[in-house]
C-alpha angles and dihedrals in degrees: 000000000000115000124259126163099018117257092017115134139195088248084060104059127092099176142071120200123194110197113199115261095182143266148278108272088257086058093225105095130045119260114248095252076062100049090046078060099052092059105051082045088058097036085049095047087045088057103041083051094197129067143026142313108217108201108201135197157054122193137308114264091254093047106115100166128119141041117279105274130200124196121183090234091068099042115196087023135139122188132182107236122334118305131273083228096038088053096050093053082053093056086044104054091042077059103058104254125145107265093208079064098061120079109187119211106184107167103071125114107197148353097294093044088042079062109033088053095042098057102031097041093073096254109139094045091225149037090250107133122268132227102211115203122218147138114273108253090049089036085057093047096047093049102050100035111007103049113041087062097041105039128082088191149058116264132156126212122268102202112217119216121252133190090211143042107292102196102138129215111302088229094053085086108045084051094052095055088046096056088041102044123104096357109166122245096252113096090222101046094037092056093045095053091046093047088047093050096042083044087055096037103053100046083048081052098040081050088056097044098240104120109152098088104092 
């Protein structure tokens, strides 16, 4: 575990999130970074025994992949590809795991929205405190800069183990705070600024050829 909100313990949380890695390249399975979170997340939420696993994500803003893709709880909708947080409840539920458990928040672009839509959509029902599962260099980067300006509750950090180096992208942080600084306190409001920002940052990112921050 890596420390969040201070004072906060395992026995505390009530709560799993699940923010998006990525997908396969035909944008219709999880990669396998995706699918390693997925199963700390089950295995946690086994263990805790009470509350809700909040799968989060879509695509990033320069992922073209996938054949548009409909589903009949987003009515009117078009996605490219299936969703990063459709196709972790997938791997859940393949898995075994209570579907009255799993919330699913597909319309997210990056880290901070993960974040922003998953707390103020409603999706976790209540204001208990959340374990989110990453691996460590995200986790790292969601603890010290994403999450102290998105959640309205406490949460602590799950590591995921990875067979490689995790270090993530230098920029991913300084982007991060850039999408995150200064949001206003209403939800709306809050969610379309950061969209708009992630949206601007990555395509100058995809111009300039650096495309692993989320």
């Amino acid at each position: 575990m890596l420390s969040g909100t201070p004072g906060l313990t395992l026995d505390q949380v009530a709560h799993v999130l699940v923010p998006g890695h990525g997908r396969s390249a035909d944008g219709a399975g999880l990669n396998p970074g995706g699918a390693d979170r997925c199963r700390i997340a089950l295995t946690l939420h086994r263990h805790l025994g009470r509350g809700l696993i909040v799968c989060a994500g879509y695509k990033s803003p320069v992922d073209g992949k996938g054949d548009p893709w409909t589903t009949p709880e987003a009515p009117g909708e078009t996605f490219r590809g299936v969703p990063e947080a459709d196709l972790m409840r997938d791997w859940l539920l393949a898995e075994g795991a209570d579907p009255d458990a799993i919330r699913v928040e597909r319309r997210s672009i990056d880290t901070v929205t993960n974040l922003l839509r998953a707390e103020h959509e409603g999706h976790f029902g209540d204001g208990r405190p959340v374990a989110i599962v990453a691996q460590r260099g995200h986790l790292s980067r969601i603890l010290s800069v994403v999450a102290p300006r998105t959640l309205r509750r406490d949460y602590l950090g799950v590591v995921v183990p990875a067979p490689g180096p995790t270090r993530e992208n230098p920029l991913a942080g300084p982007v991060s705070r850039a999408i995150s600084a200064f949001l206003p306190s209403d939800p709306t409001a809050s969610i379309a600024i950061a969209s708009r920002r992630a949206e601007s940052l990555w395509r100058t990112a995809q111009r300039l050829g650096k495309r692993s921050y989320h």
